[in-house]
C-alpha positions as semicolon CSV with decimal commas, in nm:
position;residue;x (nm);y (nm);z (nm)
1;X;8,701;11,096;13,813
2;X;9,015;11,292;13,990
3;X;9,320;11,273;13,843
4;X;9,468;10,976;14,059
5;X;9,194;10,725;13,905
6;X;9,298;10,870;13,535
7;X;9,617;10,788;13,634
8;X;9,568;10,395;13,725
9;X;9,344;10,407;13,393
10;X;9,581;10,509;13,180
11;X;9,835;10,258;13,329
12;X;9,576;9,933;13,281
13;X;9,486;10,070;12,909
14;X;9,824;10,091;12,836
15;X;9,965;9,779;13,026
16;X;9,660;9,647;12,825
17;X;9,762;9,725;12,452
18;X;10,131;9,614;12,543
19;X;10,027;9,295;12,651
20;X;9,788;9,240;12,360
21;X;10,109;9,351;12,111
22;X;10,274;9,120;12,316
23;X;10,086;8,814;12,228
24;X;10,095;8,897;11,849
25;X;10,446;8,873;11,818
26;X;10,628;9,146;11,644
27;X;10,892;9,063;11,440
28;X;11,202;9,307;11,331
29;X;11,226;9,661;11,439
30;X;10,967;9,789;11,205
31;X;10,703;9,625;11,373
32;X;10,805;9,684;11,724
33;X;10,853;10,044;11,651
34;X;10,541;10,062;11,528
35;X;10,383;9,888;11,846
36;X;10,573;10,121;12,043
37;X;10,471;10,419;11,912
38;X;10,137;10,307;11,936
39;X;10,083;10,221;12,314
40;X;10,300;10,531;12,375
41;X;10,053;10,792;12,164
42;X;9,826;10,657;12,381
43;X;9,895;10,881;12,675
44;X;9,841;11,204;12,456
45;X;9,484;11,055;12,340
46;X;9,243;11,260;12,537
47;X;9,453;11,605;12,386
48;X;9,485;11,465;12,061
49;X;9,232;11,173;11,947
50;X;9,273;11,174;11,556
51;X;9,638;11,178;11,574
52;X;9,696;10,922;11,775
53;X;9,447;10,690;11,643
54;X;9,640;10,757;11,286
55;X;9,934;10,607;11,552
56;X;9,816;10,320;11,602
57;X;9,761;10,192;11,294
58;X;10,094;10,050;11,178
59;X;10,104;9,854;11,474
60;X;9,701;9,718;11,383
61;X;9,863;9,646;11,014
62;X;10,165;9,531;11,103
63;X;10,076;9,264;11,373
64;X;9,748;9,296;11,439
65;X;9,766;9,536;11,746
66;X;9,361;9,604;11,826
67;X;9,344;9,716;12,174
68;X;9,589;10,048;12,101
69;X;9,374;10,150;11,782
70;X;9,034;10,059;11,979
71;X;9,144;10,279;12,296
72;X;9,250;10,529;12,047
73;X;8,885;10,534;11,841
74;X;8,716;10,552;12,177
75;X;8,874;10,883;12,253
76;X;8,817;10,995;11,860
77;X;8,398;10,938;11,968
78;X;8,438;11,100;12,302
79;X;8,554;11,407;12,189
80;X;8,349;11,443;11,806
81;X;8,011;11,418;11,693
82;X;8,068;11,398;11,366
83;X;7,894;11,077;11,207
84;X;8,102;11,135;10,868
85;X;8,468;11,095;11,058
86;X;8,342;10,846;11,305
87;X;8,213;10,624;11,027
88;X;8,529;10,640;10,832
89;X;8,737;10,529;11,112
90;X;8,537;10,214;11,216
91;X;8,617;10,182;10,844
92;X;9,019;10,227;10,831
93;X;9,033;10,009;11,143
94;X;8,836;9,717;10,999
95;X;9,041;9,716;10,654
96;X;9,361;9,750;10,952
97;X;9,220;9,450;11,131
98;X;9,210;9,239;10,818
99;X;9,511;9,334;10,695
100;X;9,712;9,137;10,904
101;X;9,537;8,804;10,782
102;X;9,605;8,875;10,393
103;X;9,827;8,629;10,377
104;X;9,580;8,350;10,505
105;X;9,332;8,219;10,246
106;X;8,991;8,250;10,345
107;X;8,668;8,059;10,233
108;X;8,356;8,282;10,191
109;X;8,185;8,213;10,492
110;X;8,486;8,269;10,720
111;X;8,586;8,573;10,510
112;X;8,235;8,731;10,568
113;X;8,275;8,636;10,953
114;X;8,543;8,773;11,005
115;X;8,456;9,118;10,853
116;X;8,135;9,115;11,044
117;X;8,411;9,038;11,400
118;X;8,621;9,321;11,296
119;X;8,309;9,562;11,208
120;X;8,141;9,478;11,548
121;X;8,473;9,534;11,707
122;X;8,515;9,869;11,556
123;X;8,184;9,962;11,668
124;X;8,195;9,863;12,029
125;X;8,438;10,142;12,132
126;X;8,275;10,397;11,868
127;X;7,899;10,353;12,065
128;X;8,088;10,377;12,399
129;X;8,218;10,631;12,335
130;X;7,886;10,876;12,235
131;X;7,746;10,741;12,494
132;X;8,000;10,859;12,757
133;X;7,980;11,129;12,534
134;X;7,611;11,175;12,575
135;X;7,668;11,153;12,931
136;X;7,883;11,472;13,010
137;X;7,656;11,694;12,779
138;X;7,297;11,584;12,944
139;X;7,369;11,813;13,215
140;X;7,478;12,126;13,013
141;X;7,131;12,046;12,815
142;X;6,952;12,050;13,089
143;X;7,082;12,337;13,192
144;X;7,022;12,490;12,858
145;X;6,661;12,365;12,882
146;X;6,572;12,543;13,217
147;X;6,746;12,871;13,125
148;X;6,539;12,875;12,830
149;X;6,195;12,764;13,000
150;X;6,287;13,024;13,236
151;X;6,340;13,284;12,953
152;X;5,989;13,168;12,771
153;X;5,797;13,205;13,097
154;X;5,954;13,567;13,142
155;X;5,867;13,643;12,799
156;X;5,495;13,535;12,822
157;X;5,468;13,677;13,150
158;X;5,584;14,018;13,000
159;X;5,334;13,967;12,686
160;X;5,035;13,926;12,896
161;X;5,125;14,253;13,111
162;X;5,163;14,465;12,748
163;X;4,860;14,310;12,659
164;X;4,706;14,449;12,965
165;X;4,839;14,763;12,970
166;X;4,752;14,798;12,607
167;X;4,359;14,749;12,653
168;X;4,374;14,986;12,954
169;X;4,505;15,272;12,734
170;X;4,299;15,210;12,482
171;X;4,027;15,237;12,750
172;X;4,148;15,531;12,865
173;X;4,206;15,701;12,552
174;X;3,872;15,597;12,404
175;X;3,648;15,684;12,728
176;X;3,810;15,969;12,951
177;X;3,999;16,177;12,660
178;X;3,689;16,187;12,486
179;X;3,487;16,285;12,788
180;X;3,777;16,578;12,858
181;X;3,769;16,672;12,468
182;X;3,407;16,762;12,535
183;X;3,462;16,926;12,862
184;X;3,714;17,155;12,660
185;X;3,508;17,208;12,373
186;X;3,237;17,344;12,558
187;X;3,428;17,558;12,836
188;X;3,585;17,729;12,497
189;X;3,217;17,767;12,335
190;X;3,093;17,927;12,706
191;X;3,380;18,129;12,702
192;X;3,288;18,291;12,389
193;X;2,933;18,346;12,379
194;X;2,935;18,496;12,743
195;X;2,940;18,826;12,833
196;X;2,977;18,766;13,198
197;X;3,372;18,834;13,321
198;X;3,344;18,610;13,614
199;X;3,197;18,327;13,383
200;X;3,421;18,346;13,097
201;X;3,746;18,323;13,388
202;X;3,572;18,048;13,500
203;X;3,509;17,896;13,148
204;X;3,884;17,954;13,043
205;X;4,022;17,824;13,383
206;X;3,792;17,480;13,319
207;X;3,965;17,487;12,937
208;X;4,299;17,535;13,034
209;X;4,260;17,265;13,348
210;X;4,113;17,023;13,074
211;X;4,393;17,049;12,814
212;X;4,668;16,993;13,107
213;X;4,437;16,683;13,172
214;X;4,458;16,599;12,841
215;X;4,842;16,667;12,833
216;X;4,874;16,446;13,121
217;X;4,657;16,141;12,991
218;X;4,871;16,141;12,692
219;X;5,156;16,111;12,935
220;X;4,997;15,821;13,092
221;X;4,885;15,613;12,810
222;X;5,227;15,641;12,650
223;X;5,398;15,501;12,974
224;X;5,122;15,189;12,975
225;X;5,243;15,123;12,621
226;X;5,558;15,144;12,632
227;X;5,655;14,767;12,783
228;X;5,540;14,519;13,001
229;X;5,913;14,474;13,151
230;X;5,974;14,435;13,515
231;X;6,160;14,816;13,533
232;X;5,944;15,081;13,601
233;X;5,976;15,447;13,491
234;X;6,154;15,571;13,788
235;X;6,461;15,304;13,700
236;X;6,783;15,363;13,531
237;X;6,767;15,299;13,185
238;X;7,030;15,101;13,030
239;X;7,279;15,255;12,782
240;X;7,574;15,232;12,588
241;X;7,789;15,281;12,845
242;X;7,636;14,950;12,979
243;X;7,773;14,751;12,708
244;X;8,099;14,626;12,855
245;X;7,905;14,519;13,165
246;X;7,648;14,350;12,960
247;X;7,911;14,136;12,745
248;X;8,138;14,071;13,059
249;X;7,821;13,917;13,250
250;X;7,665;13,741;12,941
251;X;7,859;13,415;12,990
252;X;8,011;13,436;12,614
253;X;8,316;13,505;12,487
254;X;8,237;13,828;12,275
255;X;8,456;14,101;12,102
256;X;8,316;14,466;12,070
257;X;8,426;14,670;11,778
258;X;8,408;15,072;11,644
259;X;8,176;15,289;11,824
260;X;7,794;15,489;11,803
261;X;7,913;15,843;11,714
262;X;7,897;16,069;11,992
263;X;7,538;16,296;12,089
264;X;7,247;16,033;11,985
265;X;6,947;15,983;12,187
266;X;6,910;15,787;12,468
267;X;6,632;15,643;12,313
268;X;6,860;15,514;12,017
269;X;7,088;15,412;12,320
270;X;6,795;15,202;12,496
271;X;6,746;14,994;12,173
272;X;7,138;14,881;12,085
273;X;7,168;14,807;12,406
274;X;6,835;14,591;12,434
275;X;6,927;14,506;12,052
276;X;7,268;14,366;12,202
277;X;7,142;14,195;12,493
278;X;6,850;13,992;12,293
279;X;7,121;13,882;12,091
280;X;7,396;13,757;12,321
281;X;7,084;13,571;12,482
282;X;6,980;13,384;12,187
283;X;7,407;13,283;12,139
284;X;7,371;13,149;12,428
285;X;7,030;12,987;12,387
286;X;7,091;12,850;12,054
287;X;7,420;12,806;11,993
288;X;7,635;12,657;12,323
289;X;8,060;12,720;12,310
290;X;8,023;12,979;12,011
291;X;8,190;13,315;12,016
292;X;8,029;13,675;11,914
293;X;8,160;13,969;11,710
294;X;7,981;14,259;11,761
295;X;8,029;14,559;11,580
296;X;7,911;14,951;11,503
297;X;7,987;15,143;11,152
298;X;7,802;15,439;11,082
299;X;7,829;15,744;10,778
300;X;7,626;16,061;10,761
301;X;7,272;15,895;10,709
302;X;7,276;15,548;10,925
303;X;7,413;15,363;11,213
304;X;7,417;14,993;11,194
305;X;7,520;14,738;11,456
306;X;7,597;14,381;11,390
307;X;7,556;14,097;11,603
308;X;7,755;13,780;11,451
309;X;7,841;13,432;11,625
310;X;8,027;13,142;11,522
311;X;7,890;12,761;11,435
312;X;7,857;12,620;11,805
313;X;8,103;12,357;11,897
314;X;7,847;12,166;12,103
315;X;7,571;11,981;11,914
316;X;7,260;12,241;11,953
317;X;6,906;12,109;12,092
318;X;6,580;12,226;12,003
319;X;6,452;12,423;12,214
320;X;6,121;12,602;12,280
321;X;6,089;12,997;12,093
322;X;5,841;13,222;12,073
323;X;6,058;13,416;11,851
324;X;5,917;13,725;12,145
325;X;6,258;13,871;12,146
326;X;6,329;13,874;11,805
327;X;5,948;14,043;11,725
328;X;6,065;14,295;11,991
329;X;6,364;14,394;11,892
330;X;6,224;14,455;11,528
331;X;5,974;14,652;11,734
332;X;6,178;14,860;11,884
333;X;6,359;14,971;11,536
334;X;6,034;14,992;11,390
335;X;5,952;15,310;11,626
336;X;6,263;15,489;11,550
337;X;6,277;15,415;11,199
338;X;6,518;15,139;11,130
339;X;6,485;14,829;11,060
340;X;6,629;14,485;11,183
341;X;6,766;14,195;10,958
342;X;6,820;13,821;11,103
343;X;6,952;13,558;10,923
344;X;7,176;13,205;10,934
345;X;7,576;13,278;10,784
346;X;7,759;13,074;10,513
347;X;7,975;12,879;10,789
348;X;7,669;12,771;11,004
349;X;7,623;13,096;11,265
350;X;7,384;13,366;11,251
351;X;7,419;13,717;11,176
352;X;7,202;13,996;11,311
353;X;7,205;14,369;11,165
354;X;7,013;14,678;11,319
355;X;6,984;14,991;11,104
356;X;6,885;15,348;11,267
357;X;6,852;15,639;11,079
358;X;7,076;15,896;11,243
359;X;6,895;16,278;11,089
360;X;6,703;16,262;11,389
361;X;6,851;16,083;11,643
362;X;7,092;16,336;11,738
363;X;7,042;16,476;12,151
């Protein structure tokens, strides 16, 4: 809706409620000030919903103003989610809505009736309003829900190459080393025994070519464990002087605070970083509209970098997890000796800590 419909909206809800505070008849200033502060707060309701609902109702005591508090409790459930607060305001404007008719005496029937009106009128602009509600979020959920399929699929896809990679250096380590060992063994066992100059060169030249085999099938089998990513050996690493890149494109608003002290392996450097980037991901997986605080501390024995976000401010959806990033990153600590804690906060946000050990993780 641009902002010349919003305009003629606003105008019919508010010709609307004066009209309706029209036909109820306010007597003395009181009342009229009342109904005039309420179907003016209405044209601050979309910045400030509670308030002005709290507006209206001297006018719906008062004279029996509805349509001003009912606008106003419509803009209360587009904006919160919160069943507690919407529930007590359909409550203070049915007691409001009765107020007005204290005066009367009722017979049981028509007192019940009349609650049951004023509680179905309370709840018409309450379920309108989630549902408009509703409405605006199912594309940012959707959204949500792709980026995360998308995310699962990447991580399963990266799985199965590991796993591959895995089997073929155990294959390789299991079959050709051991064929090489042998080769060694007995070149060295030639070499000794023989008298021959030209056959002991030759024995000590097969030796030394087996051990640089060797050498380089360690070499090998390391790189086919090391990931199943989609970089290769030959590409840049990521390090910490990534990290203001990373948090600038991650789509969250997140704060960076102290520093890693200065000379520690790039290794070390590969994992906060990867450490850092799991996290922001799952923020913005898992919690939508929450903000990060991210932070480094170290002494003479450890480094430790936090991870912490806030409560989102959107209601959160259940979505699909492997938990792969989360087993990866405790992975990747593992290897150089730290360790990785992960756990919900006090306030309703989550809080994730990795420890190194720094006595060898110095360049």
């Amino acid at each position: 809706m641009n902002r010349k419909h919003l305009l003629l909206a606003d105008a019919g809800l508010l010709a609307l409620a004066a009209v309706d505070a029209g036909f109820n008849q306010p007597i003395g200033p009181p009342a009229a000030g009342a109904v005039m502060l309420a179907v003016g707060a209405l044209l601050v309701r979309r910045r400030w919903p509670v308030p002005v609902f709290l507006l209206t109702l001297p006018a719906l005591a008062l004279v029996g103003s509805v349509i001003a508090t009912l606008i106003a409790l419509y803009a209360v459930a587009v904006r919160y989610s919160n069943r507690y607060l919407l529930a007590g305001f359909g409550v203070v404007a049915v007691v409001g809505y009765l107020v007005p008719g204290m005066e009367y005496q009722y017979s049981r029937s028509d007192l019940l009736l009349t609650i049951i009106y004023a509680t179905m009128t309370a709840a018409v602009p309450i379920c309108f309003g989630r549902l408009v509600h509703a409405q605006r979020e199912l594309p940012l959920r959707l959204e949500d829900i792709r980026a995360a399929r998308e995310h699962e699929r990447l991580l399963d896809a990266q799985a199965a190459l590991a796993r591959e990679r895995n089997q073929l250096a155990r294959e390789m380590h299991d079959v050709v080393s051991h064929q090489v060992s042998l080769i060694a063994v007995q070149a060295g066992a030639i070499g000794v025994s023989t008298t021959d100059p030209d056959v002991k060169a030759a024995a000590g030249n097969i030796r030394k070519l087996s051990v640089g085999t060797l050498d380089e099938l360690r070499h090998m089998v390391n790189l086919l464990r090391a990931s199943g990513s989609r970089t290769t050996g030959l590409t840049p690493q990521p390090t910490l002087s990534d990290l203001d890149s990373l948090i600038a494109g991650s789509g969250i608003e997140a704060r960076l605070t102290g520093a890693a002290p200065e000379g520690i392996d790039t290794a070390v450097q590969r994992t906060i970083y990867r450490t850092i980037q799991e996290s922001l991901t799952n923020v913005r997986k898992h919690a939508p509209d929450s903000t990060a605080a991210i932070a480094f501390a170290h002494d003479d024995t450890d480094l430790t970098v936090t991870v912490t976000n806030t409560r989102p401010t959107r209601p959160t959806l259940a979505l699909p997890s492997a938990h792969h990033g989360l087993i990866g990153i405790r992975e990747r600590a593992a290897l150089l000796g730290g360790t990785v804690k992960a756990a919900p906060t006090a306030d309703g946000g989550f809080r994730l800590e990795l420890r190194l050990p720094l006595a060898e993780q110095r360049r």
